[in-house]
N, C-alpha and C positions, 0 to 999 in steps of 0.2 A: 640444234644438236649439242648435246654436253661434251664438256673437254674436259680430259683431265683434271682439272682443278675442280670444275664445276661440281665433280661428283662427292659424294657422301664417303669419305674416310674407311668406314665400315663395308661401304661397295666396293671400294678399289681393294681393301685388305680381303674380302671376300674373292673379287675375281681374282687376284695376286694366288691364292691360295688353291683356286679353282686351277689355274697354268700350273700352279709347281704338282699338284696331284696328277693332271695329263702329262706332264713330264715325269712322272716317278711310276705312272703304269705304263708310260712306253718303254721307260729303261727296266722296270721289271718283265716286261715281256721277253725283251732282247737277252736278258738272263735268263730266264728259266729257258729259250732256247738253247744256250750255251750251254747250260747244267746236259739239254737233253739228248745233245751231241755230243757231250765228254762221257755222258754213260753210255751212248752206243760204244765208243769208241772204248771204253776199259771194260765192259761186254766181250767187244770183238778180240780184245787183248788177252783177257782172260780164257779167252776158248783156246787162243792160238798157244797161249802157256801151257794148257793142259791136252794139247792137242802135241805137244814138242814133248811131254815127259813122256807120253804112254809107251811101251814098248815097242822098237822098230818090228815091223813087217819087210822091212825091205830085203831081207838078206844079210842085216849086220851092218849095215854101210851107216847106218847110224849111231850103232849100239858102242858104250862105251869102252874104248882099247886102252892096253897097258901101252905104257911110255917104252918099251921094247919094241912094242908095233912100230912105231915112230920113228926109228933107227933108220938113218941110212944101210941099203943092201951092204955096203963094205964094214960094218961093222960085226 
């Protein structure tokens, strides 16, 4: 069995090179996850913004009041 030393320079710089590659496409995997759960999530954001301007349906209970509204009764 070869050890460490035994091996050819160029082998060990080869496999050295071969780990840091398996380590840089696990960590790009684990990113491009991330990218692909921050765009659902500014997706979902983004609806819920333009889902909050559109015009209330409710009756008003939405719709923007003047600062008179806001008055205590005793005023």
């Amino acid at each position: 069995m070869e050890t460490h030393q035994d091996t050819d320079p160029q082998d060990q710089r080869l496999t050295d090179l071969e780990i840091k590659l398996s380590y840089t496409e696990h960590l790009l995997e684990q990113l491009d996850q991330v990218v692909v759960r921050q765009q659902q999530q500014i997706d979902l954001l983004v609806r819920e913004i333009a889902r909050l301007q559109q015009p209330s349906t409710d009756g008003g209970l939405g719709a923007p009041r003047s600062l008179r509204d806001e008055l205590p009764p005793h005023y």
